[in-house]
Every structure is written in C-alpha cells, then in structure tokens.
N, C-alpha and C positions, 0 to 999 in steps of 0.2 A: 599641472594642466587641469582646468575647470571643464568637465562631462557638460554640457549643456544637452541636454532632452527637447529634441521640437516635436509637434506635431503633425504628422505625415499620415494622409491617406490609409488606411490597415482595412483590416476584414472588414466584412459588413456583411447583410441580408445576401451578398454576390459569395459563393462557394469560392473558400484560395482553393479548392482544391476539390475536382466530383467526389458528390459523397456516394455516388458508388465504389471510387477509388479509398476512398477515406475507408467506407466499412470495409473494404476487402484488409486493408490496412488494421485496420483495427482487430480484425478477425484475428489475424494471424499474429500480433501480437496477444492477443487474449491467449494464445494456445501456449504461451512461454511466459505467464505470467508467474513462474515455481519461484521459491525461497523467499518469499513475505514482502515487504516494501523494498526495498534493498535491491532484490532480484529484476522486481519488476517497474522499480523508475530504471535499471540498469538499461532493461528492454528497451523504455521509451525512447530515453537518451541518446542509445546505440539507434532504433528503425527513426524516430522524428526529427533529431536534430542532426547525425551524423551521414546517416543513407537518403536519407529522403530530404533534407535539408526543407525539411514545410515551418519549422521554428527557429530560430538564432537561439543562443546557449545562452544569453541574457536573459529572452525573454522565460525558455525554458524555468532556469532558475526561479527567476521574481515567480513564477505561477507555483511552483515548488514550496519556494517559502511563503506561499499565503496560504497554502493548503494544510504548511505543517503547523500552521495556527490553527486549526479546523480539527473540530472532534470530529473522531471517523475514518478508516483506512485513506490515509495521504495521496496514497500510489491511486487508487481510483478515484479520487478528486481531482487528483492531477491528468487522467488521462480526461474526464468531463471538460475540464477547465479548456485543454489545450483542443478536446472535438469542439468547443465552442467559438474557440479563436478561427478554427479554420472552416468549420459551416455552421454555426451557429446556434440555436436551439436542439434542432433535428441533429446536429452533429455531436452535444454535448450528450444528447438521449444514447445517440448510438455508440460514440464510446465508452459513456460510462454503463453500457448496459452489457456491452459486449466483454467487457472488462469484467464480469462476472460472471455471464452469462454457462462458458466451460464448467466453473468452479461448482455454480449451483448443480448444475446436472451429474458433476461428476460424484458431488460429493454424496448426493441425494441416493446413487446406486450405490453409494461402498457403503455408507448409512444402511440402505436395502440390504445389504451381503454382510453387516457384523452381525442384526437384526437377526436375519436367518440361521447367518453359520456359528456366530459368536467369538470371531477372532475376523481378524483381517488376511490370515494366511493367505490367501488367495490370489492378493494383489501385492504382496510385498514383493515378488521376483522382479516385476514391472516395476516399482517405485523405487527402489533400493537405487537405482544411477543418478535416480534424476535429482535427490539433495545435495550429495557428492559437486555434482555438476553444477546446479547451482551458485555453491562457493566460487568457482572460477568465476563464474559471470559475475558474481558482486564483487568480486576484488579488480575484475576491468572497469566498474563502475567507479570504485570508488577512486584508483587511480586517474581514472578521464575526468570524473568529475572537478577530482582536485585539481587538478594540472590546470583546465580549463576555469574553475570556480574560485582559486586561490592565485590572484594575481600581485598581493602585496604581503609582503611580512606580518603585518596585523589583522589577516585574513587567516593567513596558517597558524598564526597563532591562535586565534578565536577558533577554529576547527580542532587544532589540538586540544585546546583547553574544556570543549565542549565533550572530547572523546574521554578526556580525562577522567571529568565528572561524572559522566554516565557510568560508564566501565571500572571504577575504581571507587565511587565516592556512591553509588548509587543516588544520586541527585535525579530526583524526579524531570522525566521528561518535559511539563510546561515551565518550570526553573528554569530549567537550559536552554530553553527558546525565549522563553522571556529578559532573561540577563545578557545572553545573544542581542536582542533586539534593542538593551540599552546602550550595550558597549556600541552597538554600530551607532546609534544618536548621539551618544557621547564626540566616539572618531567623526560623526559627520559636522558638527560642531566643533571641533579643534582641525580638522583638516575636510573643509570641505571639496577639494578636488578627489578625496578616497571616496566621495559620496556615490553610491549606486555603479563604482568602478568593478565591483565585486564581479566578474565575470563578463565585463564588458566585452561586446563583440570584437573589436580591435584587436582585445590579447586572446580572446577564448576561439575565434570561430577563421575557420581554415575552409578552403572550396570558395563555389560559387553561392552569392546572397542568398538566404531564405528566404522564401514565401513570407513567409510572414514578419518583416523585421524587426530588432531589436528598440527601435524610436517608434513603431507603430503604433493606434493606438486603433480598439474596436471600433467601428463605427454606430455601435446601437448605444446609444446615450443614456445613463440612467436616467428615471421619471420616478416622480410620487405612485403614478397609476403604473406604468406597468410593476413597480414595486407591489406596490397591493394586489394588482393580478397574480404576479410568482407566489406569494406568501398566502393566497387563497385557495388559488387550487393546490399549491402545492402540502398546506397543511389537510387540505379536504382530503386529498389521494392517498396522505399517509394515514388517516383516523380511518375510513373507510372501511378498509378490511376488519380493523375490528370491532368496531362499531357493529358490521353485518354481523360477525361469530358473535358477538353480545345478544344478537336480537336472537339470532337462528337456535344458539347452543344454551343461552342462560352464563350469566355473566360469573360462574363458577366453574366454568367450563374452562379447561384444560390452554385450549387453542388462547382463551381472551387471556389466562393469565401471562401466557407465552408473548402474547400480541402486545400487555401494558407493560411489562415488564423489559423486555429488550428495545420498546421505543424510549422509556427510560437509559437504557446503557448508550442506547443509539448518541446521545448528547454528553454521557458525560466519561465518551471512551477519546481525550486526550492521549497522543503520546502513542495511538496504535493499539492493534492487538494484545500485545503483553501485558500494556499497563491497565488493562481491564479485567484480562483473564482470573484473576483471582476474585477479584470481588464475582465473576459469573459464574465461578467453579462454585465458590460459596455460598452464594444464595442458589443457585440450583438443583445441586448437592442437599446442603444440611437444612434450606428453607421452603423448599419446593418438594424437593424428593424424585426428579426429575431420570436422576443418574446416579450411577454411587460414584466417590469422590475419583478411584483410580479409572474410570472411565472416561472423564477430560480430560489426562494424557494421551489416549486411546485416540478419542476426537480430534486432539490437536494436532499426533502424529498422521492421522489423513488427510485434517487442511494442512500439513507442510509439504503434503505427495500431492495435493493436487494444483490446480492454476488457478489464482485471484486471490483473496485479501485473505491471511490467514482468521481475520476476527467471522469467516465464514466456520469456523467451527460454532459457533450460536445454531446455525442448521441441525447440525451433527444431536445438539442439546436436545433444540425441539424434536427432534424427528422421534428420539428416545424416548422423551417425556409424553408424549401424547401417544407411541405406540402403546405405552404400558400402561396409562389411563386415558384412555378414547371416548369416557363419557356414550353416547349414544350411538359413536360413529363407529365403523370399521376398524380396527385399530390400522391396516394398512392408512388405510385413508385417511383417518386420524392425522398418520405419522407425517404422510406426504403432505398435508393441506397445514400441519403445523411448521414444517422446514420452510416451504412456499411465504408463509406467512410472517414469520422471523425474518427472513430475507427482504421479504420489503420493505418491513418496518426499519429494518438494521439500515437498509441504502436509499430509503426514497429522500432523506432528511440528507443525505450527502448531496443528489443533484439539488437541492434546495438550497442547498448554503453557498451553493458555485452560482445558481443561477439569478439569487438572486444578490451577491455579494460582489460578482466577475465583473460587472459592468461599473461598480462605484472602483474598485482599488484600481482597475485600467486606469481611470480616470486621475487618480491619489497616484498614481507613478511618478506625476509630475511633482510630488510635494513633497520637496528636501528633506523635512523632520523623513514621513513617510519610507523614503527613498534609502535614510540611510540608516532607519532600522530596519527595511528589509536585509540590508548590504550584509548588516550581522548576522541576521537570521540565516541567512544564504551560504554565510562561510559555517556556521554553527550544523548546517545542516549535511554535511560533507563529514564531520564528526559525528554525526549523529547514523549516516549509514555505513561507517566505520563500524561503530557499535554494535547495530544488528547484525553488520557480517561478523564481528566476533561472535555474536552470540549466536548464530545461525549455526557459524562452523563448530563451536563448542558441542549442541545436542545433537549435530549430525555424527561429527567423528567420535562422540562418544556415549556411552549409553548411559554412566552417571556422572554427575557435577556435583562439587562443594561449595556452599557457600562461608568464604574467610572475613569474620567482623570481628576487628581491632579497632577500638577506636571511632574516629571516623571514616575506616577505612570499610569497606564495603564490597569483596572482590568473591567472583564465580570461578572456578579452578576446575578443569577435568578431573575427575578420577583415573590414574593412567591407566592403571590395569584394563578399565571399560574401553579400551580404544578400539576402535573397530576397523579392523586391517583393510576388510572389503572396500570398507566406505572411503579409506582414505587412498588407496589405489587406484578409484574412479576418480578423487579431487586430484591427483598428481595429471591422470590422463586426460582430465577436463582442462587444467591449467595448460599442459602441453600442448592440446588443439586449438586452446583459441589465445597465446600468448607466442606461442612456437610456429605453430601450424595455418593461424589465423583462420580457421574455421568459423564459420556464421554460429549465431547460437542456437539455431534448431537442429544444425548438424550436429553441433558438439551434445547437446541435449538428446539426438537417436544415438548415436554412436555410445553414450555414456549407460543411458538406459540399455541398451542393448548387455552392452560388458556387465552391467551390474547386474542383469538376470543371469546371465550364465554361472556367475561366481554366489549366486544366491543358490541356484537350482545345483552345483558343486558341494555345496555347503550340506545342503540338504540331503542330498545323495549319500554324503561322507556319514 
C-alpha cells in the first residue's frame, strides 16, 4: 500500500492549544526532565503524544529525527520544535526555554554549595532515587517507542543495527544517523510503499485524533525575508552578551573566553552531551585551566541529579572558571554572570536552528527522497536511545566501568564489584511502579527519591 501525504489545514498564528495551557504544560514537564535525552523525549512522548494527545506519534517522530540532525541537546530542540507546532513562536520560546529553565537554577545553586562546601554531600540523600528511577522511565520509552516506531522488519532491523554500532562498535554518533538516513533512501527507492510508514499513525497511534495530525502541515510558509529576519536577530541575541563582556571586562577577561569558546562547542556538539564532553573536559582542563581534570566528573554527576540537557554541565565549568579568576569582578558574580552567560550561548543557537529550519522541512515532508531518509533516521533513532539507556544505566548502577577494545570491537562493561545495591533497589522499585503499578512518572520520581534518601541517610548512619 502507497502512504500518500495530503495537505490539510494544521497549526497556524491560531493557538492548537492556550498557551497558558501549553506553559503550565511545559512546566511540569520541565520538572521531570532527569536522565539525559533518553529520559526526557520519554517524558515528552508519554504527557504530548500519549495523555494529552496535542501531536500524533508520526508527526512526534519526523520532529525527533530532524533534530537528531541538529548539533545541540536533541530532547530541547524537540521540545521547541513541537511548542512551535502548537503556538507558534511565543510557544517554541516557552518550551524551549522552560525545558531549561529548572536545570539552570538548579544547577547554578549546587554549583554555589560545591563552591562553598567543596563536595556535594549535601544534596546526594536527595539525588540518589532519582537516577535509579530514571532507568525505569527510559526503558518505558524505549519499549513505547519501539512498539509504536517500528512497524516493519526493516525498521527493527535498522534500530538494531544502529544499537549495535553505537554499543559495541563505538561508531560515532553522526555515522549512525547518517547511514540510518541512507539505508531508509535506499528502502524508499526499492519499496516505496515502506516510504515515511516508519511510525505511521494507522499502526502507532491508539485513542482519540490529535491536535495536531500526522498529514498536517504548519501554516506559517517559509520566505526569504522572514529567513533573514530569524537569522538576524537570532545571530544578533546570541554575539550580544559577549560582545558586551568584551567591551565592559577587556577581551582577556575570563567571562569573553568562556562566551567564544562554548559558542564554538555550541555548533559542533553533534550526537549530544557525551560526544562533546571530552573535547570540553580537555580544553578546560589542560588549556584553560578553568577546573582540574577530576572535577568534570564532579560536574557531570550533578547535571545527571538535575532536570534538562545533561551538556548543562558547561554551567557547572564556567561557574568554576570565573569563580577562581574573576578578573575585576566579584568572584561570586564572576561565577554567576559566567554560568548565565555559557547558558545562552550554549541554547540560544538551538532555538535558531528550529526556528529557522521548522518551517522549510514541514514543508520537505512531502518529498519522497526526504521522507524516506527520515523513515531510517526515525527507526535508527529507537537504537540510538537504547544506547543511552544502556549507558545511563551502566554509570548509575555502577561506580566503575571498563572499557574492552579487540579489534573493532569497542565495548563499556561494569566493574561488578562497583555495583551499587542502593541504586539498583530504587531501579527494581521504579520498574515495579510504573510497569506493575502503572504509576505516572512524577509519582514514581517522589516515591523513588523518597526511598533513595532514606537508604542513603542508613548508609551514612551505619
């Protein structure tokens, strides 16, 4: 059977949906955005497509896989992408902004509390459920996902093959999406009725229609000019801030190297947090002098305790580097006004690449090539948060990892001795509540946190 795509009526400048309803919306998923990509398209997935039924699981996916083309945390391009489908500008602002918004603050005080006290102790009784807990929620993700996202044998297999890669082969992250993208052009050319089926509403989507359907298409039409408008202001807003700390502080100042430098990683952080974190530990580290090298472990273990994009540990960097050389300022203020300023550098280019990218591939949905190298992309990308749930659950339930290279074999293995019993008694009792129990995930999220202070403040005790 040939999928034929029409064009029907979809969003427009008219709200699917008040966006007072949308931010309240957005809010409260902001508050459950723990355990890195993975976690938090889980979130999406489950309140947008599943409870709230405001996007069809097609359209869900295609915005998925054009963002995991996109340098820059996936999970908050996607939550921009999909606030833009349903209000528009002002809705792509508010969730991608809200989709941070916890993270930053949260992480800016525990930053403030290593700063002062010099360890984290403080907030670990608190944190300790909530990665545990997490695991549960990406392994419902990546089951829903699949179930819904893999409707033909050469969909599971492209998801497999892509889990393979990563997980086994170390094959860099834009590889795997990129040969993802061929094989579906390939399959959409030797079968094109598989074209764009990859998660078709038909097989994927259960209930009543979505808001926003799966044939819709936005109603705001790309243009030359408004193209040149987004890419004007939006390059203006992101040079700004540093351009000011250049004039104010002297272009040797702390804040501007922090400001040119992470608007650099900002473009060419493909694949996510991880596959950047080295090269930022290293130039930080050994050519900056910003941190010593075992303190982005430090950093990274508090953006995975807190909510929004793990590559928010860049905050964590600057906050340190500018506390310890503040140049003329405060070092408080220093530190505060350097995190601030990493932070937007790091996200203002993500609403840039959605807002001014969202309204041409709406349009390229209709185009077969297009279409059926998203298809691969789409199934590749179900393997691809396979991956990070293994590797999520890897450094939570344990405290070291090996890595085993034979060959071209390229595989991360626990250390079992480091297994950590607490950690993996919250993932048993987070699986139970929301596979057993069917518990919502901010239930299962207090309830986890909860158990994981008690058996941390036992521990401590003993």
């Amino acid at each position: 059977m040939v999928i034929v795509v029409t064009e029907r009526p979809g969003p427009s400048t008219v709200d699917v949906v008040s966006l007072r309803e949308a931010t309240k919306a957005w809010f409260l998923i902001s508050l459950q955005t723990f355990g890195g990509p993975a976690g938090q398209i889980a979130v999406m997935q489950r309140t947008l497509v599943e409870e709230k039924r405001w996007i069809g699981q097609q359209r869900f996916l295609f915005a998925l896989s054009y963002c995991t083309l996109l340098p820059g945390p996936e999970a908050q391009q996607l939550a921009t992408y999909v606030g833009w489908l349903l209000n528009g500008v002002r809705g792509a602002l508010v969730a991608g902004i809200l989709f941070v918004l916890p993270g930053v603050v949260a992480l800016l005080v525990l930053s403030g509390v290593y700063v002062a006290y010099g360890d984290t102790t403080l907030v670990e009784a608190l944190f300790l459920g909530l990665g545990p807990a997490v695991i549960a929620i990406v392994l419902q993700a990546v089951i829903r996902v699949g179930r819904k996202g893999l409707t033909h044998p050469v969909f599971v297999a492209l998801a497999v093959a892509s889990f393979v890669a990563l997980t086994f082969f170390a094959v860099p992250f834009p590889v795997v999406v990129l040969t993802a993208g061929v094989v579906g052009w390939v399959v959409g050319r030797a079968r094109p009725d598989l074209a764009g089926s990859s998660g078709s509403s038909a097989a994927a989507d259960d209930g009543p229609p979505p808001l926003v359907p799966d044939d819709a298409l936005h109603a705001e039409r790309p243009s030359t000019r408004r193209s040149a408008v987004v890419l004007v202001v939006g390059l203006t807003l992101w040079a700004a801030p540093v351009v000011a700390a250049a004039l104010v502080l002297g272009r040797s100042s702390t804040l501007v190297d922090q400001g040119v430098f992470f608007s650099g990683a900002a473009v060419v952080t493909f694949g996510g947090a991880y596959a950047v974190l080295a090269y930022v530990a290293q130039q930080a580290a050994d050519v900056y002098g910003w941190l010593a090298p075992g303190e982005m472990v430090r950093g990274l273990a508090l953006a995975e305790t807190t909510p929004g994009p793990l590559i928010m540990v860049v905050q964590f960097v600057a906050f340190l580097g500018a506390y310890r050389d503040p140049g003329t300022l405060d070092p408080w203020v220093a530190a505060v006004l350097a995190a601030l300023l990493t932070t937007w550098v790091t996200f203002v280019p993500c609403f840039l690449f959605i807002l001014l990218g969202a309204p041409y591939v709406e349009r390229l949905r209709h185009n077969r090539t297009l279409a059926s190298a998203l298809t691969g992309i789409t199934a590749a990308v179900v393997g691809v948060i396979a991956n990070l749930a293994l590797y999520f659950a890897l450094h939570t339930l344990f405290e070291e990892t090996r890595r085993v290279t034979t060959g071209p074999l390229a595989l991360e293995l626990p250390v079992v001795g480091t297994l950590q019993w607490a950690a993996l008694a919250v993932t048993v009792l987070g699986c139970l509540l929301i596979f057993r129990r069917g518990w919502s995930v901010l239930r299962t999220l207090g309830a986890c946190t909860l158990v994981g202070a008690a058996l941390h403040l036992a521990t401590v005790a003993a």
